[in-house]
N, C-alpha and C positions, 0 to 999 in steps of 0.2 A: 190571730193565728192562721197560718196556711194551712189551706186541706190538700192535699196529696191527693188522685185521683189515679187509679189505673182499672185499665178493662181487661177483661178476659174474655176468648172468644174460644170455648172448647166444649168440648164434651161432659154430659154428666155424670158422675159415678154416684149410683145410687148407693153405694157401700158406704162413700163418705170418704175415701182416702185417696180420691185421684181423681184428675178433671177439675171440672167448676167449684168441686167444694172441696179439694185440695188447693186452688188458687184463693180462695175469697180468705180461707182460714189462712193461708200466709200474708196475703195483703194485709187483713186483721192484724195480724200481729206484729208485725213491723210499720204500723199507726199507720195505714193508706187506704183509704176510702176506695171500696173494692166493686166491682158494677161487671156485670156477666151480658155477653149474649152467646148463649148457646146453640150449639150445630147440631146436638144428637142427644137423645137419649140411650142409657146402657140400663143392659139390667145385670146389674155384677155385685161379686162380693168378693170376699178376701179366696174363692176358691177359680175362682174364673168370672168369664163374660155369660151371661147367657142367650143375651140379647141386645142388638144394633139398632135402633129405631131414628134413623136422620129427622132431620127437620129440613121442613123446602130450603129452598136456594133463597123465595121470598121473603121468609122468617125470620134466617139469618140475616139479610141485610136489612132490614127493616127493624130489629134488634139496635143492632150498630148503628142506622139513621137516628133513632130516639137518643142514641148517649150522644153522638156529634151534635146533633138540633143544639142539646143542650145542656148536658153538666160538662162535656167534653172529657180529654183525657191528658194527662203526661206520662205515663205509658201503656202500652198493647201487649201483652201479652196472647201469643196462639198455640192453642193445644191440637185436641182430635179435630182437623177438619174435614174429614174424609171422604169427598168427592173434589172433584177437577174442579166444578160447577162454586160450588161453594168457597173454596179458596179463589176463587177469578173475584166474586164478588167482595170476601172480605179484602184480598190487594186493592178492590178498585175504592171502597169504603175509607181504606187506611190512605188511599193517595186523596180523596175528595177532600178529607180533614186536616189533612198534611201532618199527619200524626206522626212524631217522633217519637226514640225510644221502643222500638217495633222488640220484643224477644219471641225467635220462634222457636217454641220444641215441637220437633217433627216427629210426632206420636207415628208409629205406625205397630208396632205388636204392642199388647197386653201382656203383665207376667203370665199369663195362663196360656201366652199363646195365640190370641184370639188376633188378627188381621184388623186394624183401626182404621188403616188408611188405604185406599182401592188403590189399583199399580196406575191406575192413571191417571192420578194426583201427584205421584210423586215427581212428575213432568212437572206439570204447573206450578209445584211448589217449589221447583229450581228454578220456574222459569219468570213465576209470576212473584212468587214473595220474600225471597232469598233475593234479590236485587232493593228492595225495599227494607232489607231488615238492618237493625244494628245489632243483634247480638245472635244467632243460632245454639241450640244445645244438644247436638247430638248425643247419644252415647254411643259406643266402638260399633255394634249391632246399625244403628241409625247410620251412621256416618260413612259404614261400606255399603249398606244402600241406596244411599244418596251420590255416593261418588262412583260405584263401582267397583271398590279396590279392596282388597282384602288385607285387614290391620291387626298385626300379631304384636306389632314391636313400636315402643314409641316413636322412631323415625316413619316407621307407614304412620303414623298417627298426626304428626307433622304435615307428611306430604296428602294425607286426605286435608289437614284446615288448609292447606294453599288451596286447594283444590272448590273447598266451597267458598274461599276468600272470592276466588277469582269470579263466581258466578254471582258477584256484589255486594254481597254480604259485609259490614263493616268491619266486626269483631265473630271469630267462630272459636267455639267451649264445647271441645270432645271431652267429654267424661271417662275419669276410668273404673267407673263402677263394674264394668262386666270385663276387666284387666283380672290377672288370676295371681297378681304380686301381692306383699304381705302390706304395702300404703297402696291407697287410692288416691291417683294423682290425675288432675284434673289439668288438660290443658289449653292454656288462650293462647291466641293467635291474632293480631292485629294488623295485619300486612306488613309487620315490620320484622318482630321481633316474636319470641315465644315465653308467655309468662305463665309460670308452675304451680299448682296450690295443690299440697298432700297433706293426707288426714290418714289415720289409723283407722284400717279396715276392719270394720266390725261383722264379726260371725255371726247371722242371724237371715231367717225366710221373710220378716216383717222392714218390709222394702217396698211396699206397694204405694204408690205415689211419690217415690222419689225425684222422678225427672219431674213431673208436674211443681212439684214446691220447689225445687230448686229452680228452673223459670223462673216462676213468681216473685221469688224472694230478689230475682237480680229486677227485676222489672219495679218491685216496689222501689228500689234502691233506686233507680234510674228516676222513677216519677218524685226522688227526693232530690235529685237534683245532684247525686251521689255518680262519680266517673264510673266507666266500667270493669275497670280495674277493681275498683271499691269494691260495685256492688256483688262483682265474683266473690271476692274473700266472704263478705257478709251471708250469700246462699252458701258456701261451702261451710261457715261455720252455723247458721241455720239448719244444714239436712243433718249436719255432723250429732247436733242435738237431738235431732228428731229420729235420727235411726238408734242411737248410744239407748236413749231415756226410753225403752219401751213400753207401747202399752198392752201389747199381748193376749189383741181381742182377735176372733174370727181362728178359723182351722187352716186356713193357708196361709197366703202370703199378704201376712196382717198391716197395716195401714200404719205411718210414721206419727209419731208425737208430736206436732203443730205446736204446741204451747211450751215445749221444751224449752226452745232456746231463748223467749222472753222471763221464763221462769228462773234461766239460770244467770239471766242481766239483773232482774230484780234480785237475788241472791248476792249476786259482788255486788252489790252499787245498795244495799242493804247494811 
């Protein structure tokens, strides 16, 4: 039997529902042997961040040296990298190992608000890892940060993925989660062409790790050996479960259902 292998290099949410243990639980469950090096510590919950606590520039690349040494990877997943510093080293990490399959979600606010990523990272991360990557996942918020441009309508939505396409990115996934239409449509961009994936937008505050598992979920798919095409539908029907199936813990903005959508395979295939 093949073991599937992907890393995550993000931040930690001590809540449980976003970051490193929002990625490891979806690796988990879309059968991928899940392996962390962590950039930061948080101290947050379903009401906010409280606190930012990095980890050296050392740390993290020393992290990521021990997985390359040696269980390796088939895909990278990047979340909160939040310094200049530390995104320079994991690009130069992810080029040492010639790591494909790269998905970055470019963390930069918390539902609460809270600032993830310092303004002079968000250079580096167009300059340094956004050339190296295959997949990006903005959401409408991330994506007029990242480009500049202010996106009300799917056409601005469009012309921002050319726009990150062009700074070398293979494939870029604007999300429409923060869209204010009645579906939540999800858009890919491949330097060619624009491919659509809409789901039924569900009313509800308990959304806290959304972008993080949806990454993850495509990154597993990719470390399966699964196109990107694929692995979009497969995270879009992934978060689809996990936002619908609530769990309905914490007083703010409560943490997705992870075992949703393997519960509802097991269900039909039962």
């Amino acid at each position: 039997m093949t073991t599937y292998k992907a890393l995550t290099i993000a931040g930690s949410d001590s809540g449980g529902g976003a970051g490193i243990q929002a990625d490891l639980k979806t690796f988990q469950e879309l059968k991928v042997f899940g392996m962390s090096a962590l950039t930061a510590v948080t101290a947050q919950n379903t009401l906010g961040v409280q606190g930012v606590y990095p980890m050296s520039v050392e740390a993290v690349a020393e992290q990521i040296e021990s997985i390359g040494a040696d269980l390796g990877a088939d895909a990278v997943k990047t979340g909160m990298l939040f310094s200049s510093e530390i995104i320079h080293a994991v690009a130069e990490k992810i080029r040492k190992f010639g790591w494909k399959n790269v998905v970055v979600d470019p963390v930069m606010i918390a539902k609460g608000g809270a600032s993830l990523l310092q303004q002079e990272a968000v250079r580096a991360l167009k300059e340094e890892l956004l050339p190296i990557a295959t997949v990006v996942t903005p959401n409408i918020p991330e994506a007029e940060a990242l480009t500049g441009l202010s996106i009300a309508t799917l056409e601005e939505r469009q012309r921002a993925a050319k726009y990150l396409h062009d700074l070398g990115v293979q494939y870029v996934v604007i999300k429409g989660g923060h869209d204010l239409q009645e579906e939540a449509i999800d858009l890919l961009y491949d330097g060619h062409e624009f491919t659509y994936y809409t789901s039924k937008r569900v009313e509800t505050k308990n959304t806290h790790g959304t972008g993080c598992t949806f990454a993850a979920a495509i990154a597993a798919s990719l470390a399966k050996g699964k196109s990107v095409q694929s692995a979009v539908q497969t995270a879009k029907d992934f978060i689809q479960a996990a936002i619908e199936d609530q769990l309905g813990i914490g007083n703010g903005h409560g943490p997705t259902n992870h075992w949703a959508y393997q519960s509802r395979t097991e269900k039909v295939n039962s």
